[in-house]
VEXTI-432718 format. One line per field, with one value per residue (C-alpha): residue number from 1; residue in one letter; y, z, x. Coordinates in Angstrom, 2 decimals, padded with zeros to 5 digits, m for minus. Layout:
BEGIN
k = c(NUM_...)
r = c(A_...)
Y = c(Y_...)
Z = c(Z_...)
X = c(X_...)
END
This chain:
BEGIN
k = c(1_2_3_4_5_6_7_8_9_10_11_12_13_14_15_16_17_18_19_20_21_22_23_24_25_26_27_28_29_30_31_32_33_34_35_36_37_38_39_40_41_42_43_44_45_46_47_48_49_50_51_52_53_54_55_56_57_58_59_60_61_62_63_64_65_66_67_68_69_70_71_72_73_74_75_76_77_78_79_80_81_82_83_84_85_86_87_88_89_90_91_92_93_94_95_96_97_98_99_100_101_102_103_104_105_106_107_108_109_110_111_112_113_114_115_116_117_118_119_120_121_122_123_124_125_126_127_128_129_130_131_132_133_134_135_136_137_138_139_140_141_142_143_144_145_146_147_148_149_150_151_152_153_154_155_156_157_158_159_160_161_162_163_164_165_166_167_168_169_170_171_172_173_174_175_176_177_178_179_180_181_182_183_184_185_186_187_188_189_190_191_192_193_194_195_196_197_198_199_200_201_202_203_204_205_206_207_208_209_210_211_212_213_214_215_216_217_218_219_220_221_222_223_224_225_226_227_228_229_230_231_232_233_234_235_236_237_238_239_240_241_242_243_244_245_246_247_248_249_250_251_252_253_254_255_256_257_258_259_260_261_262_263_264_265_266_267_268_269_270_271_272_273_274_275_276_277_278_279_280_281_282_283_284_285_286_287_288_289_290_291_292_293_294_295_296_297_298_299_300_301_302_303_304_305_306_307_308_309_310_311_312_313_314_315_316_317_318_319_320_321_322_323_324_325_326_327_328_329_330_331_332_333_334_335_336_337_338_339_340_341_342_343_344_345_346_347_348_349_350_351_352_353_354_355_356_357_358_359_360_361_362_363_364_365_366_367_368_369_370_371_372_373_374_375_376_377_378_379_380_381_382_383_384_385_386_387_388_389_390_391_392_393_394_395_396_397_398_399_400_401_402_403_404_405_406_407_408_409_410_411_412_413_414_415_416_417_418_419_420_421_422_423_424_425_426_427_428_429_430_431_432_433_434_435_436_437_438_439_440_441_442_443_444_445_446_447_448_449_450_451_452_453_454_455_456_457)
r = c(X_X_X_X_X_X_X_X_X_X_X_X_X_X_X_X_X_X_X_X_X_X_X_X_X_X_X_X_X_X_X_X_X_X_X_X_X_X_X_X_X_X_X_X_X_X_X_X_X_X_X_X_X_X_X_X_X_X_X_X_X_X_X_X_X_X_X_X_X_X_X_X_X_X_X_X_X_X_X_X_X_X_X_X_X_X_X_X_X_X_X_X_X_X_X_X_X_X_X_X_X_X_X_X_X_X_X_X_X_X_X_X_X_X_X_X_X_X_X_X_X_X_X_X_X_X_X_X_X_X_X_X_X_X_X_X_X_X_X_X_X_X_X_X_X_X_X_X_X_X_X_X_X_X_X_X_X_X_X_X_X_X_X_X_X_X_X_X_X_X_X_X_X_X_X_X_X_X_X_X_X_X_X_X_X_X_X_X_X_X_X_X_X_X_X_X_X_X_X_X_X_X_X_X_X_X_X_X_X_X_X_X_X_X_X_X_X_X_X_X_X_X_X_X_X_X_X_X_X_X_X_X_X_X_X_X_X_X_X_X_X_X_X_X_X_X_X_X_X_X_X_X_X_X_X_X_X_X_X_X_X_X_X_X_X_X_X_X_X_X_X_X_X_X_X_X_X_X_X_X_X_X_X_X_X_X_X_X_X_X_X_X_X_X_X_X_X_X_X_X_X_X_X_X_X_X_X_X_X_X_X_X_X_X_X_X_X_X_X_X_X_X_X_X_X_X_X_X_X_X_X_X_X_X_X_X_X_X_X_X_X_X_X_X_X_X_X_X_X_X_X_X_X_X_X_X_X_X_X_X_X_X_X_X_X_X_X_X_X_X_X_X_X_X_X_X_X_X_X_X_X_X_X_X_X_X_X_X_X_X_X_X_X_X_X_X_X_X_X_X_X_X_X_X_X_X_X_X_X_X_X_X_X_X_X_X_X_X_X_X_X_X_X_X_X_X_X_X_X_X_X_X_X_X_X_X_X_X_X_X_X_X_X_X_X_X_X_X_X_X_X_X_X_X_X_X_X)
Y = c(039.57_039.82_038.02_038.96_039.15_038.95_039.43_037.32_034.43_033.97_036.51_038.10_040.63_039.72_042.83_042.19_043.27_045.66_043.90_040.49_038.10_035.64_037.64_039.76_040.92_039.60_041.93_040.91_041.57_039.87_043.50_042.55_044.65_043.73_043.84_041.42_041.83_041.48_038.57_039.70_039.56_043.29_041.16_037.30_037.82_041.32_041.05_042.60_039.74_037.54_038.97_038.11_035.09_035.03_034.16_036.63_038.05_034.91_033.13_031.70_031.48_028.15_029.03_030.88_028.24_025.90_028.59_028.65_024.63_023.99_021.95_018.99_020.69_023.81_024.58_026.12_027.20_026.18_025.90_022.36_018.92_017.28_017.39_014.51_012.37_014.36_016.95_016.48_018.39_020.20_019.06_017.94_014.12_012.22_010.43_008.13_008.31_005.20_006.71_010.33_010.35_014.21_015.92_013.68_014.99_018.51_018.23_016.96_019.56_021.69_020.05_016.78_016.49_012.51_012.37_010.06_008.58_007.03_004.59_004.13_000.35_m000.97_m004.41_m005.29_m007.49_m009.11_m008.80_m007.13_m007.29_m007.34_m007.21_m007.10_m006.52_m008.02_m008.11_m010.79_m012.27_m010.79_m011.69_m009.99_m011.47_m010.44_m011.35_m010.86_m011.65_m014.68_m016.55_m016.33_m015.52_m014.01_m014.28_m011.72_m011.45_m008.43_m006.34_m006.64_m010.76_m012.38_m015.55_m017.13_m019.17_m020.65_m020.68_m021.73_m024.47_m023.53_m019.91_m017.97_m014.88_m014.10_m010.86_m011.03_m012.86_m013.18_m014.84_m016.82_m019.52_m020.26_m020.23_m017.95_m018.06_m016.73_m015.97_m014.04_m017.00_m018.13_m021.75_m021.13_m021.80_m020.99_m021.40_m021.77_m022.55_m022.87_m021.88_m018.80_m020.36_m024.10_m026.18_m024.17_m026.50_m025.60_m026.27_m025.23_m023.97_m024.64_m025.93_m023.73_m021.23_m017.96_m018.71_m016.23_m016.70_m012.71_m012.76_m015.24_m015.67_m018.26_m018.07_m020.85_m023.14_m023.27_m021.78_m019.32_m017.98_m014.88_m015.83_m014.24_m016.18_m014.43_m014.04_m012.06_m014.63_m014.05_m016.89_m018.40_m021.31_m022.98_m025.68_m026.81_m028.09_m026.69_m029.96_m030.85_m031.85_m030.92_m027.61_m026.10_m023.42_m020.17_m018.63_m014.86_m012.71_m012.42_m010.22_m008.78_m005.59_m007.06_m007.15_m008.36_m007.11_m007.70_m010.89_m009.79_m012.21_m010.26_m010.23_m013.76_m012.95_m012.62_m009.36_m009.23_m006.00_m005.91_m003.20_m003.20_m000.74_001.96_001.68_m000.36_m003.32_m004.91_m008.45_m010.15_m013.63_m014.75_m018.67_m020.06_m020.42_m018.94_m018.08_m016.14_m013.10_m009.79_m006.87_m004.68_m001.32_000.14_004.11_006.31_007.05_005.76_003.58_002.16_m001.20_m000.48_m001.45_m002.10_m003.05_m002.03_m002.80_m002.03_000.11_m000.78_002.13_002.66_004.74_007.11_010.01_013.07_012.15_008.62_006.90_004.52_002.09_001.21_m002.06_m004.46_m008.32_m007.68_m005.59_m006.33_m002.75_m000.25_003.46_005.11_008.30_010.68_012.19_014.59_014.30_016.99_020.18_021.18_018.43_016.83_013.13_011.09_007.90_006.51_002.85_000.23_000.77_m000.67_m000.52_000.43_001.93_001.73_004.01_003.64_004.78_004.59_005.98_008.58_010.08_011.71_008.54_004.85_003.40_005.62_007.64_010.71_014.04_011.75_011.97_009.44_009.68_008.80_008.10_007.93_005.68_004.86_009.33_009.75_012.78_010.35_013.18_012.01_014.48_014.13_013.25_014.37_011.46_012.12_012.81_009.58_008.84_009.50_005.88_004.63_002.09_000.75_001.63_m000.53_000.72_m002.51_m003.49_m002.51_m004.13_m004.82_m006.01_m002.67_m000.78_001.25_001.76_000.96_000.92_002.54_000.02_001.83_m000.33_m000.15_m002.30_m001.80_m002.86_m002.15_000.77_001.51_004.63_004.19_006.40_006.68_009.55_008.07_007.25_009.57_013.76_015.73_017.86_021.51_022.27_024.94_025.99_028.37_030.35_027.99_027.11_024.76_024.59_021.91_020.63_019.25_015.75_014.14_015.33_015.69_017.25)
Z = c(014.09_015.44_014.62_012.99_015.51_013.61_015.14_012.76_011.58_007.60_006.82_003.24_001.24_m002.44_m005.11_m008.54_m011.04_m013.52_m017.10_m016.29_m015.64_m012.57_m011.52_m007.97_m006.23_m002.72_000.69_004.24_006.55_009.15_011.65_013.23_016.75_015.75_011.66_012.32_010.47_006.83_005.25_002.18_001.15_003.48_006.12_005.64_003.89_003.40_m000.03_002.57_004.66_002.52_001.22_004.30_004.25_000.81_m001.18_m003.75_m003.71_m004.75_m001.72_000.42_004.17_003.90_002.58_005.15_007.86_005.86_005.68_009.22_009.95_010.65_008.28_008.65_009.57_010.97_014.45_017.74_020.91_023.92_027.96_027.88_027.50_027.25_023.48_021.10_019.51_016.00_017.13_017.91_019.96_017.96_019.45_016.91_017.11_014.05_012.42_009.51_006.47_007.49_010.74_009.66_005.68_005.05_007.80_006.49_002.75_004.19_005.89_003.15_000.84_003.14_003.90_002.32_003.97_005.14_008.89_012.10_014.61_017.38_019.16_023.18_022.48_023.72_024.40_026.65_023.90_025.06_022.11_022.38_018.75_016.54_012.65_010.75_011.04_009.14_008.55_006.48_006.50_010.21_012.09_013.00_012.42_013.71_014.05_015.66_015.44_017.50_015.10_016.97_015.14_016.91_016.01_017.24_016.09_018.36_018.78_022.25_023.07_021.11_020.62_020.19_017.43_016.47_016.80_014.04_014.77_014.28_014.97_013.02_012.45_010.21_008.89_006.58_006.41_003.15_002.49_m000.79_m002.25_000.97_003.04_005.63_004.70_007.02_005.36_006.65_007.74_007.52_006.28_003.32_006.13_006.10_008.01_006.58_007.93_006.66_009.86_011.92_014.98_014.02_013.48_011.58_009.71_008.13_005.41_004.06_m000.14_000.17_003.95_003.79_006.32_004.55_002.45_003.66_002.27_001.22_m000.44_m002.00_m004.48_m005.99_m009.94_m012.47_m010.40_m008.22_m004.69_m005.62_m003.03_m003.72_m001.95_m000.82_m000.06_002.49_m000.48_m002.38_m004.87_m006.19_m006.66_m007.02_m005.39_m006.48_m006.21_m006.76_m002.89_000.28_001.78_m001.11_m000.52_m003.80_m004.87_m008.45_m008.47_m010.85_m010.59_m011.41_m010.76_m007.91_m007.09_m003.94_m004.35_m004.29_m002.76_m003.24_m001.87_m003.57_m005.51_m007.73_m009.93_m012.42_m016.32_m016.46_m015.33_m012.28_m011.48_m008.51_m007.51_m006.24_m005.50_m006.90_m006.29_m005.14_m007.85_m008.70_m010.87_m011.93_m013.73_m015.43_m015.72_m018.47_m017.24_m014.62_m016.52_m015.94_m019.91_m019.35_m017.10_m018.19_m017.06_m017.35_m015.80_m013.89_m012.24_m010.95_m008.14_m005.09_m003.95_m000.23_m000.77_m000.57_m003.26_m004.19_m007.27_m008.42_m011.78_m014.18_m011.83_m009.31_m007.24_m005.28_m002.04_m001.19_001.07_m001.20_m003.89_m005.06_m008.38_m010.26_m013.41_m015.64_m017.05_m019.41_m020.12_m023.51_m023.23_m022.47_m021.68_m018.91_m018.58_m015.45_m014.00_m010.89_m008.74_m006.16_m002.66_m002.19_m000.02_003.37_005.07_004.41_005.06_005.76_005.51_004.07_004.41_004.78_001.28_001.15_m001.29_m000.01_m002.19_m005.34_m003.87_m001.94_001.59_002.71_006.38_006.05_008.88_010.54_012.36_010.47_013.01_014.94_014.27_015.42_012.97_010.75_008.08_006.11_001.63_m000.38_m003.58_m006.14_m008.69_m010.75_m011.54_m014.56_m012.58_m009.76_m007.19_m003.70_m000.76_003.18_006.01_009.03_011.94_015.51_018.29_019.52_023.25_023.33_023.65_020.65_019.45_016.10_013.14_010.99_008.24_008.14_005.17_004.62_007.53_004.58_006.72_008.58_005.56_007.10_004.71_006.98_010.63_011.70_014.54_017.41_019.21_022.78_025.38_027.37_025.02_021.74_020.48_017.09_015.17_012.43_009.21_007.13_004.27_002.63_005.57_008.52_008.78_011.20_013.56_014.08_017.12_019.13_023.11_024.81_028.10_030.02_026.78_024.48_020.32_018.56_014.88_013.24_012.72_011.76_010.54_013.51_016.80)
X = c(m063.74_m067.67_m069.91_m073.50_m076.17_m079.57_m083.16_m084.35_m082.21_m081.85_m084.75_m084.22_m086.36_m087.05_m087.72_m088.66_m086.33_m087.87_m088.17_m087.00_m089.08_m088.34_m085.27_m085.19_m082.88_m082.35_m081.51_m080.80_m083.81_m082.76_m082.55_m079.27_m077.99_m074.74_m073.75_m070.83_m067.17_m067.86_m066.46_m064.47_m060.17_m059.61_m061.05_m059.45_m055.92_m054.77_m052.45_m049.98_m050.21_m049.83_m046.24_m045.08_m045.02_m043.75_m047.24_m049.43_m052.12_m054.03_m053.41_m055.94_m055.80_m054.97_m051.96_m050.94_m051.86_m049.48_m046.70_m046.80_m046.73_m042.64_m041.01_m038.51_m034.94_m036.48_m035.01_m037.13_m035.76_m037.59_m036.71_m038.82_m037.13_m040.52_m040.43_m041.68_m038.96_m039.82_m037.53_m034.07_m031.51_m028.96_m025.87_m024.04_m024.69_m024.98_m028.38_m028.89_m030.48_m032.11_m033.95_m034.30_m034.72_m035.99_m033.99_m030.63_m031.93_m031.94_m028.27_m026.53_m027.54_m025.74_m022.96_m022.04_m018.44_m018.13_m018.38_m017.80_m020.25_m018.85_m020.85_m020.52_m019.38_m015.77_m014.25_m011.47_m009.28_m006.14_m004.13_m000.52_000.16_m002.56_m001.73_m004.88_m008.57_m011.40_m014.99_m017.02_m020.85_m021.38_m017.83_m015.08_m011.70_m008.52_m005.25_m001.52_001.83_001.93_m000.20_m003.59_m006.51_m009.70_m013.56_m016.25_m019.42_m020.65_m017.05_m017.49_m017.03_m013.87_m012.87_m009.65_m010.16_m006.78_m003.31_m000.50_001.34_004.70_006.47_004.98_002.73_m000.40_m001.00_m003.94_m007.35_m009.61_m013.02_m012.47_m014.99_m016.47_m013.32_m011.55_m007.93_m005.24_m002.00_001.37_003.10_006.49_007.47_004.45_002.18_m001.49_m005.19_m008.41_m012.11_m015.15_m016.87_m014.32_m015.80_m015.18_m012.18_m009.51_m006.86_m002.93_m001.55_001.91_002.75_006.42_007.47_010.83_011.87_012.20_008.65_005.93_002.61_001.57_m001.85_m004.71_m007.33_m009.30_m009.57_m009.24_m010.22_m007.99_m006.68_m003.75_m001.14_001.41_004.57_007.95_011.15_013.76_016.12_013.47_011.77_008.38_006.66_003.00_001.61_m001.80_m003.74_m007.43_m007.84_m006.72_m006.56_m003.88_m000.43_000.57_001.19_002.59_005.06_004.98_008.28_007.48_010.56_013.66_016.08_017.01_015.51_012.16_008.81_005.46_002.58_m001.00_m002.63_m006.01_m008.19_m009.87_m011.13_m009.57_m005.98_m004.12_m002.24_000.59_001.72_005.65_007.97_011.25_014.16_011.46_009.53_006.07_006.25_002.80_002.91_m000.02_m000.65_m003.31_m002.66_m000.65_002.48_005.39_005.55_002.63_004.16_004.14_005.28_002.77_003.37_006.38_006.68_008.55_006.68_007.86_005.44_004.39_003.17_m000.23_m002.83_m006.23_m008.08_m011.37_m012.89_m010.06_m008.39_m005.34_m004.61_m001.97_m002.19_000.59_001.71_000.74_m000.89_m001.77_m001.50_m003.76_m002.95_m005.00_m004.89_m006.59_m006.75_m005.84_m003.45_000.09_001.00_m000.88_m001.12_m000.71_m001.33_m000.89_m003.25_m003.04_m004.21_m006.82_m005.29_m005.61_m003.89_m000.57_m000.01_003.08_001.83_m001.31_m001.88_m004.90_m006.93_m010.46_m013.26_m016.81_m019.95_m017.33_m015.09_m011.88_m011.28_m007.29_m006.36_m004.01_m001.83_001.41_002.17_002.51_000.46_m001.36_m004.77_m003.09_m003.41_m005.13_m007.82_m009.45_m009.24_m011.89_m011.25_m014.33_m012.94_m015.39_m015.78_m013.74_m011.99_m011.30_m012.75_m010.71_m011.85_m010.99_m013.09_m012.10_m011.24_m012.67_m011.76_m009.59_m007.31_m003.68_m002.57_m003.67_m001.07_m002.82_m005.68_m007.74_m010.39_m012.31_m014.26_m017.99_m020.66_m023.39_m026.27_m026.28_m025.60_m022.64_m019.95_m016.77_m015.66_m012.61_m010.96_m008.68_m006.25_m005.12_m003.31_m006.18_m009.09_m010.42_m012.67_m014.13_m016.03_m018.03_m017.15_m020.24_m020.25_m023.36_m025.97_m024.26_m025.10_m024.66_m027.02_m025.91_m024.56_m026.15_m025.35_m027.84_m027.80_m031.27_m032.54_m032.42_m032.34_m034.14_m034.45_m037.46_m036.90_m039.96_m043.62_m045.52_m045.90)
END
């Protein structure tokens, strides 16, 4: 465009309009030696233009200005590296929702498959045999089969925190009424703490060898245990203190086809989950009387001793499909139905249900302990079509020997970590389908690919 180059700045020449009183019209008189580019729609925005960009023909300038402004997920290639932290390379890392909110908005309307981010973090742990893996209020607890429990509160410095007293292993720890209870023990033995890194004390349900404490919860007032005896009773123990020497028995069922497995409190009544002659068995107790057990559901399909219950829901994980019972407190009977695993992958054994974001995550694979071939299945129970889908595990080292999903780290609002086992030390992933995407990944020949991440430069 040129500009208007006037002799004489702003001069006009007023003429009278014929007939109306007060009214002229007004002309330039300014003599210019250059008339300038006129200022008019040919000369500013060209309807033409404008299309391309994808606006009418009442756009502005403006408009166009804006149209040309990148927006958050756009992607530039450029030789620099000197870029602002508002754009991101694309090479396929992973960001949260928390850090990137529009770009993570953008990503997962794309693709919304759950994904891994594994986080440069590992811990040499010196535990040969390690049989569970927990997470509550900020600390780490595991455990093995010599009976040692372990406390970390960064994944990277453990402590060991206890050790039973007798021969004996451990296999599970819960946080119950303000207590961490270790149970898995022969001779009814158990641990509890108020404080993982304090003083840890025993005590024993039924000092017998053969009696393995399974599972506990706290309902009615009292501490109840699920136990097993070596020839294949079921029975609960309870109490209202764990520093109590005396115990009541609830003989539920024996036989020497069975198994328990699970212990849930829930709408008033206490459901156990047991296995018996390869099929599942759940029995409801309204009180802790023996009068009061029910057997509530039984199936056909063969189960593998994993279960979890959420809301009214226990679910049982299996190899291809999994099955969930429904149940009520005032009911005496339960409905149960079949569900298969979604397709693309085939699973020999699933194991290791937890509950995060009301769904349920199990850790499905080709190997009963081992990450290898594996996926992760989420479960969303709470959808009346109980939509499961898979999430791909990464990448992982050969000598894995042992898995854990772990239970949801709340304070950083991550869903659940996935634990990986080896002699040598331990190392962890996190699986996140609700905070994590995933950048695209893009290789170029001296170049490089970015994606807007944030408004700005």
């Amino acid at each position: 465009m040129q500009d208007r180059v006037p002799l004489h700045p702003g001069r006009v020449k007023l003429m009278p309009v014929s007939g109306q009183e007060n009214t002229y019209d007004m002309t330039r008189a300014d003599e210019p030696t250059q008339e300038g580019t006129p200022l008019n729609k040919a000369t500013l925005l060209k309807d033409a233009t404008a299309a391309l960009y994808g606006l009418g023909a009442d756009a502005v300038p403006d408009d166009v200005f804006a149209a040309l402004t990148t927006k958050i997920g756009d992607i530039k290639v450029s030789a620099r590296t000197d870029l602002s932290n508002n754009w991101l390379l694309c090479n396929g890392a992973a960001i949260n929702k928390n850090v990137y909110p529009e770009l993570y908005n953008v990503l997962h309307a794309i693709d919304s498959t759950p994904v891994f981010y594994s986080p440069a973090i590992s811990a040499t742990i010196d535990i040969a045999n390690i049989t569970c893996m927990h997470y509550y209020n900020g600390i780490y607890l595991t455990c093995d089969t010599g009976g040692t429990i372990y406390a970390s509160r960064d994944k990277t410095t453990w402590s060991e925190v206890h050790t039973a007293t007798k021969k004996t292993h451990f296999d599970n720890i819960k946080f119950i009424n303000g207590y961490y209870i270790a149970v898995g023990g022969n001779w009814g033995l158990f641990a509890y703490a108020t404080n993982p890194f304090g003083t840890w004390s025993e005590g024993i349900v039924n000092n017998y060898n053969g009696t393995y404490t399974i599972d506990v919860v706290y309902g009615n007032n009292s501490f109840v245990f699920l136990a097993l005896t070596n020839n294949y009773n079921v029975d609960l123990y309870y109490t209202s203190s764990l520093t109590s020497s005396s115990w009541t028995e609830v003989s539920i069922v024996g036989g020497s086809s069975y198994r328990a497995y699970n212990l849930f409190y829930s709408s008033n009544c206490f459901w156990i989950t047991t296995v018996y002659e390869s099929k599942t068995r759940i029995y409801k107790l309204t009180s802790l009387t023996a009068s009061s057990v029910l057997v509530i559901a039984s199936t056909n399909v063969a189960p593998n001793g994993d279960y979890i219950m959420l809301d009214s829901k226990i679910v049982q994980v299996g190899t291809s499909d999994f099955e969930v019972f429904y149940v009520s407190a005032s009911s005496n009977t339960a409905t149960s139905q079949v569900y298969q695993n979604p397709t693309g992958f085939t699973a020999t054994f699933c194991s290791n249900p937890i509950i995060a974001n009301n769904k349920v995550y199990t850790l499905c694979s080709n190997s009963k302990l081992t990450l290898n071939n594996s996926k992760i299945l989420q479960i969303n129970i709470l959808d009346s079509s109980l939509t499961a889908v898979w999430a791909d595990a990464p990448d992982t080292p050969t000598d894995i020997s042992r898995t854990y999903l772990v239970e949801p780290e709340e304070d950083d609002a991550l869903y659940s970590l996935l634990y990986q086992i080896k002699p040598s030390g331990l190392f962890y992933s996190i699986y996140n389908s609700e905070l994590v995407a995933k950048l695209p990944t893009i290789t170029l020949d001296r170049a490089y690919a970015y994606i807007h991440a944030k408004l700005g430069g």
